[in-house]
N, C-alpha and C positions, 0 to 999 in steps of 0.2 A: 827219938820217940816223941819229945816235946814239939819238934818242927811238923810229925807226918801228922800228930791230934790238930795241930792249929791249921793248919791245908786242909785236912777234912772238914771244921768245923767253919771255913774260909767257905769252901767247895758248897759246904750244906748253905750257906746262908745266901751266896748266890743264888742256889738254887730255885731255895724260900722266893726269893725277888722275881726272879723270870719267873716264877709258879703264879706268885700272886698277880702279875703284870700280865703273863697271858691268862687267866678267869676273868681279870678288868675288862682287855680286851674283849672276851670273848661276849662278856655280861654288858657291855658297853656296844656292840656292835645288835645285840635285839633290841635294845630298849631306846638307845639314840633315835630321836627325832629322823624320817626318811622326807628329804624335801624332794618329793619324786617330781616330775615335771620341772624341776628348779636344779639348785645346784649338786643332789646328790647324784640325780639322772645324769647331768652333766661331768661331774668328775669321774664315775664310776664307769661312764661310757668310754671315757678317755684312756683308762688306763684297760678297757678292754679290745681298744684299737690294736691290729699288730704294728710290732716294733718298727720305726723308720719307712713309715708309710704317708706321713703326712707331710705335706710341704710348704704349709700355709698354716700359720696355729694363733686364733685371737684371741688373746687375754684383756681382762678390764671384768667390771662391775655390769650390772645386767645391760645399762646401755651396750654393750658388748654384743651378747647374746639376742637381744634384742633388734639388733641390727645388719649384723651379716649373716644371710642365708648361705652355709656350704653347698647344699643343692643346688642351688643357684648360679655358684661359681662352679661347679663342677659342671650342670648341666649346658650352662651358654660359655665356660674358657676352659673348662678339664681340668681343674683349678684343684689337687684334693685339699680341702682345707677341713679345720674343726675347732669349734668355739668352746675354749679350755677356759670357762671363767662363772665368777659367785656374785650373787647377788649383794651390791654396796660393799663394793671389795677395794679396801683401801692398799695405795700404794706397796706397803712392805707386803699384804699377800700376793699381790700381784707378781713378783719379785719370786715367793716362794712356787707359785705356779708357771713358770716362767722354768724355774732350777729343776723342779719338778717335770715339766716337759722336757727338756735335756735331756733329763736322766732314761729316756725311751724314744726320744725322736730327734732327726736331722733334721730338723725345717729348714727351708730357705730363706725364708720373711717368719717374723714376729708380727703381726701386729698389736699395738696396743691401744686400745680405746684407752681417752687419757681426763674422761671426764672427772675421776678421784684425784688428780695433780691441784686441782685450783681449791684449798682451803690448805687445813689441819687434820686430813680424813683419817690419818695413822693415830692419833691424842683424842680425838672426838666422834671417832668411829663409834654405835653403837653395840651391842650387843647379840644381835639379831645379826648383823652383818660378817662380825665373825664366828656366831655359829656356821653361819652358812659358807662361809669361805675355811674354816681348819676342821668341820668336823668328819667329812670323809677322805680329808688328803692323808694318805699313811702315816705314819710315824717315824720320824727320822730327824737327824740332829739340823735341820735347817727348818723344817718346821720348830722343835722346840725353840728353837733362838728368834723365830719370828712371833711366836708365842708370846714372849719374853717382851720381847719389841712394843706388843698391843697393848699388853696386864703392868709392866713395869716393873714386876719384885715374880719371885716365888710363893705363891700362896694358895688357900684353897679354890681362887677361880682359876687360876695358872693350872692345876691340876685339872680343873673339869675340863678345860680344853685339850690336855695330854692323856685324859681316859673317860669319855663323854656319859659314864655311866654317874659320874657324880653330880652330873646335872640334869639330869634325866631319869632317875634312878627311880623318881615318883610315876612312870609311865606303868611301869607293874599293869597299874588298874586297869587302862586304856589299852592293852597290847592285843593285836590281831594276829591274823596267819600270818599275814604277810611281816610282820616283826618278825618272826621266826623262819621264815623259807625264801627274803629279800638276800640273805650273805649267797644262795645257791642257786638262784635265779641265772637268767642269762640278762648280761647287764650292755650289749649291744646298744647303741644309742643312735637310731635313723635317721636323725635331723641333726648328727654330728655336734649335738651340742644348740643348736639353734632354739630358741622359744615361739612356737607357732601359736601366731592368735589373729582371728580375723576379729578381733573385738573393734568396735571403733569409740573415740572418746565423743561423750555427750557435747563437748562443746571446743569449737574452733582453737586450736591451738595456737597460741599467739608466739610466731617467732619474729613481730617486728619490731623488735626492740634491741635489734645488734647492735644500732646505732648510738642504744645510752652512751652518758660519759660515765666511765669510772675507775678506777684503778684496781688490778689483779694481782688477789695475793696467792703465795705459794710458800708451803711451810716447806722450809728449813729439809724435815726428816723425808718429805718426797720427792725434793732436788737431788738427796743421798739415794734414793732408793732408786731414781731413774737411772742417776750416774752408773752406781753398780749393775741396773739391766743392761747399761749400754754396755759393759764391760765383759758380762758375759756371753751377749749376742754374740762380739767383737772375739772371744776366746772360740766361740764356736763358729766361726763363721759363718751368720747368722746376721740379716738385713733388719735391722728395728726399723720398725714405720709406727707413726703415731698417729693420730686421725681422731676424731668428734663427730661422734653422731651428732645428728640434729636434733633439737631439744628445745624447752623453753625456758628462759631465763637464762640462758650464755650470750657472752656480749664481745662486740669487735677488741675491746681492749685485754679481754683475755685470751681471745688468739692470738693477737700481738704478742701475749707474755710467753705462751706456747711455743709460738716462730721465735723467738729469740733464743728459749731454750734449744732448739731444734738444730738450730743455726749453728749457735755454739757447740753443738756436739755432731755435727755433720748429720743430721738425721733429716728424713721426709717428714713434712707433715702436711695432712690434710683435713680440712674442718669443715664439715659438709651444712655447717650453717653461714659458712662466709660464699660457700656456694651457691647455698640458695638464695639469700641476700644479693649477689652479684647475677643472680639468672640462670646459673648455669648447669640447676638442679631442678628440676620439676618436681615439687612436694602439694599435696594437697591436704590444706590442713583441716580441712572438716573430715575426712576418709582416710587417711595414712600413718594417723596414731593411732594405739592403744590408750595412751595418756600425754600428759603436757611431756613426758619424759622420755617417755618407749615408741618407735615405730609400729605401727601391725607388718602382716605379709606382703601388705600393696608396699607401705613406703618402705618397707626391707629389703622388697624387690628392684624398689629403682636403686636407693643405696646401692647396694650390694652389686647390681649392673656398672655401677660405675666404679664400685672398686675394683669389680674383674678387669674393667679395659685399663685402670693403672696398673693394676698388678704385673699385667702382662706386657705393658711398653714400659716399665720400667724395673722390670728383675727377671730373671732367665729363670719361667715356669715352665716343665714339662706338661704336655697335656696328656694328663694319665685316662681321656680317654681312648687314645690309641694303646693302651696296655693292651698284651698279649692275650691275659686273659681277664675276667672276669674280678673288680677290684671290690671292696666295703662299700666305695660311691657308688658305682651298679647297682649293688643291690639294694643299698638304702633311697635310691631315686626310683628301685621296684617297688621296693617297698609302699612308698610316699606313692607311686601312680597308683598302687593295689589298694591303696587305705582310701582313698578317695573318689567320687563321683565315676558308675561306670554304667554302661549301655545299657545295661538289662534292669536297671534298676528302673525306667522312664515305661518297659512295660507295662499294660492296662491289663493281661491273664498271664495266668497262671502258668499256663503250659507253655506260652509266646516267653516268659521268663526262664520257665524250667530247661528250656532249649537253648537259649545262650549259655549257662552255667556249665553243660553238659560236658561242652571243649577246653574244659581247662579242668585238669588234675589235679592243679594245686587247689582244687577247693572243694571243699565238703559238704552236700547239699540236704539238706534235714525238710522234709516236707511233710507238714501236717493235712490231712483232710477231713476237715467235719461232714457230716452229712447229715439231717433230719430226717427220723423215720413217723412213721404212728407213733401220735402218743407222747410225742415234743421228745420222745428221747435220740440221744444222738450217738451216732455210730462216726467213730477215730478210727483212721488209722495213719501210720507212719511210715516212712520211707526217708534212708539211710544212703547216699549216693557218694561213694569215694572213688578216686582214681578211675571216675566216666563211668562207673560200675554200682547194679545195687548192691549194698552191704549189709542192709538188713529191711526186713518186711514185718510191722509190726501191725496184725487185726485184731484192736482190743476190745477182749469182750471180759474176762476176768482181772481183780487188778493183778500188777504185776510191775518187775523193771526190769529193763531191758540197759547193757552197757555196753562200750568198746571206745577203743581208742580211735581217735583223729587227730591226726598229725602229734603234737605233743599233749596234745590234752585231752581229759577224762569227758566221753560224754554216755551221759544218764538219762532214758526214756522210761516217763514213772506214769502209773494210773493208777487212783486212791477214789474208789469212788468216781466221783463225776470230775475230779482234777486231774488234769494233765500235768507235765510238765517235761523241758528237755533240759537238762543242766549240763553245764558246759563249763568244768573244772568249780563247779557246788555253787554256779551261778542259773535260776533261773530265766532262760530267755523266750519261752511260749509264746505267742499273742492270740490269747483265745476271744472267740465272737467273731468270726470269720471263714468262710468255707475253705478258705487255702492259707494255711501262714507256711511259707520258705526262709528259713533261715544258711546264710551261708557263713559257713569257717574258712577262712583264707589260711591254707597252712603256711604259707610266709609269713604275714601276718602276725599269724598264729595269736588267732581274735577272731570275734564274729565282726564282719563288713556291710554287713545287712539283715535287715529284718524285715520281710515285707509279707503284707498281709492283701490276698484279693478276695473278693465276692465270687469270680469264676476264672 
């Protein structure tokens, strides 16, 4: 009788534990910090890839991400690739993003940007860095131990990193929809992880200084950490390549320290500032960064050009553009052609516009007309065009609202008096003061891709 009370009271206090640990979580996943655009877009896109699809996977700190376009490689070698990586992401999480990929994909190559190897980055990593690298990777005993790794003991920062609502527990105030509707969202990720910026840095990026002298250190605990990646590649068979982006402030004597690492454990390396420095990279440094540290899209694109044609003379890549059918890269390079600059947008009228839009299904054409009568008052009306088709006719003269669905999202035609408005999921996008404003919804997209306003 004594053994079946103590089982119970064993049984109940489990219970307690997973009760409490799933409300942490649950309380921990609204109020956490969302680095959209950054690393949570990136991890969460990853793990919404399907299983064993990828065959190219880059891990590293934003140099990473910042540098190899998947589109890219997909579009000019059929390349599928996807940039699994966190911003100032030191050695041991790299290592857990790496175990973490495993655990859902066969790749054939690793790569690893290796700009976090040359210091102490795992002892003098900031804060910021690993929020952004542990706080949307799941929960599991290789994260807590790389946890462990960062913080040193068990304490209450150790904790806020194992249930994010203790550090974050003050957002309460600050919380929007999207805290609340980001866990049931669709977490798809188009640029495969990539960070798109055609930003360019104000001033010339100085990479002529490879040639300094000096000596390259490397801590101790990222010689360990790389060991063990090599070790796992090696169990999964599984090609590690390492590689440098281009950058300012890296110097010949620390490629030197990388190639000897590289050496001694049979691995590729390539270091695209010993390329450029040698000629054999076209970088322009007024135009090709974002900053002294990050490429943009131009010098992403030469990169990444040249890592497609090593990838492919030197590792047995399928070109999953001959897939059967229709793959994630497809459509995320539809994507990416739908999201940006298209024909009808260089129209001068309205109807010369409203005629190319016509032939395509996938988009949803919202057309406003003003019109002046006597008397400065102005006569609306609206027009709904889906699947080539009108779907609704609106001549307002009382106020009134008008709704329906496009594609996945809620849209709203309101008149209050002399306001208009069209709200497209509680966003308004009108542009009044003009005789025609068109707005299109791309249901791929699933976003508006345009706004355009004419005089006739």
């Amino acid at each position: 009788m004594v053994r079946k009370i103590n089982c119970s009271r064993a049984a109940a206090v489990v219970f307690f534990f997973l009760f409490i640990g799933f409300v942490l979580g649950i309380t921990g996943k609204i109020v956490r910090a969302k680095f959209t655009g950054d690393s949570t877009t990136i991890v969460d896109g990853f793990y919404a890839e399907k299983k064993n699809d990828i065959d190219v996977i880059v891990i590293g700190s934003s140099n990473s991400f910042c540098t190899v376009n998947p589109l890219v490689l997909y579009e000019e070698y059929g390349i599928a690739a996807y940039d699994f990586g966190s911003s100032s992401q030191p050695m041991n999480i790299s290592e857990l993003y790496l175990k973490e990929a495993l655990k859902r994909q066969s790749p054939k190559v690793v790569a690893l940007e290796i700009n976090m190897m040359v210091g102490d980055s795992i002892n003098s990593i900031n804060e910021a860095g690993l929020r952004w690298g542990y706080t949307d990777i799941p929960l599991s005993v290789d994260k807590l131990q790389c946890i462990y790794q960062s913080v040193g003991e068990v304490n209450a920062e150790y904790f806020s990193y194992v249930f994010p609502v203790f550090r974050y527990h003050n957002r309460w105030k600050e919380l929007s929809k999207m805290d609340y509707t980001y866990f049931y969202q669709d977490k798809t990720n188009y640029t495969k992880g990539y960070l798109e910026t055609q930003s360019v840095t104000e001033q010339a990026v100085r990479l002529n200084d490879y040639d300094n002298e000096g000596e390259a250190w490397i801590g101790d605990a990222n010689i360990v950490c790389l060991d063990e990646m090599v070790q796992l590649c090696r169990k999964n068979n599984v090609e590690l390549l390492l590689f440098k982006s281009p950058k300012e402030n890296w110097h010949g004597y620390e490629t030197q320290a990388i190639k000897k690492l590289a050496k001694e454990r049979g691995l590729r390396f390539v270091d695209y500032n010993e390329l450029y420095h040698n000629g054999e990279l076209e970088l322009d440094t007024t135009a090709d960064f974002r900053d002294g540290d990050h490429l943009n899209d131009f010098g992403a694109k030469k990169v990444t050009d040249h890592l497609g044609a090593y990838l492919k003379a030197n590792y047995e890549l399928p070109d999953r553009r001959e897939d059967s059918v229709l793959n994630s890269w497809d459509q995320a390079c539809d994507y990416k052609r739908r999201s940006g600059w298209q024909d009808y947008m260089a129209a001068t009228k309205a109807q010369e516009c409203f005629q190319q839009l016509l032939d395509d299904d996938n988009l949803v054409i919202i057309v406003t007309g003003t019109k002046s009568e006597k008397g400065g008052k102005a006569k609306v009306q609206q027009w709904v065009y889906q699947n080539g088709k009108m779907a609704l006719n609106v001549e307002w003269e009382d106020n009134g609202i008008r709704h329906m669905r496009i594609g996945e999202s809620e849209l709203v035609l309101t008149k209050l008096g002399g306001v208009y408005q069209v709200l497209i999921d509680g966003e308004d996008r009108f542009c009044a003061g003009s005789r025609w404003n068109i707005i299109v919804y791309d249901k791929v997209v699933k976003d508006v891709t345009a706004n355009l306003v004419f005089d006739e």
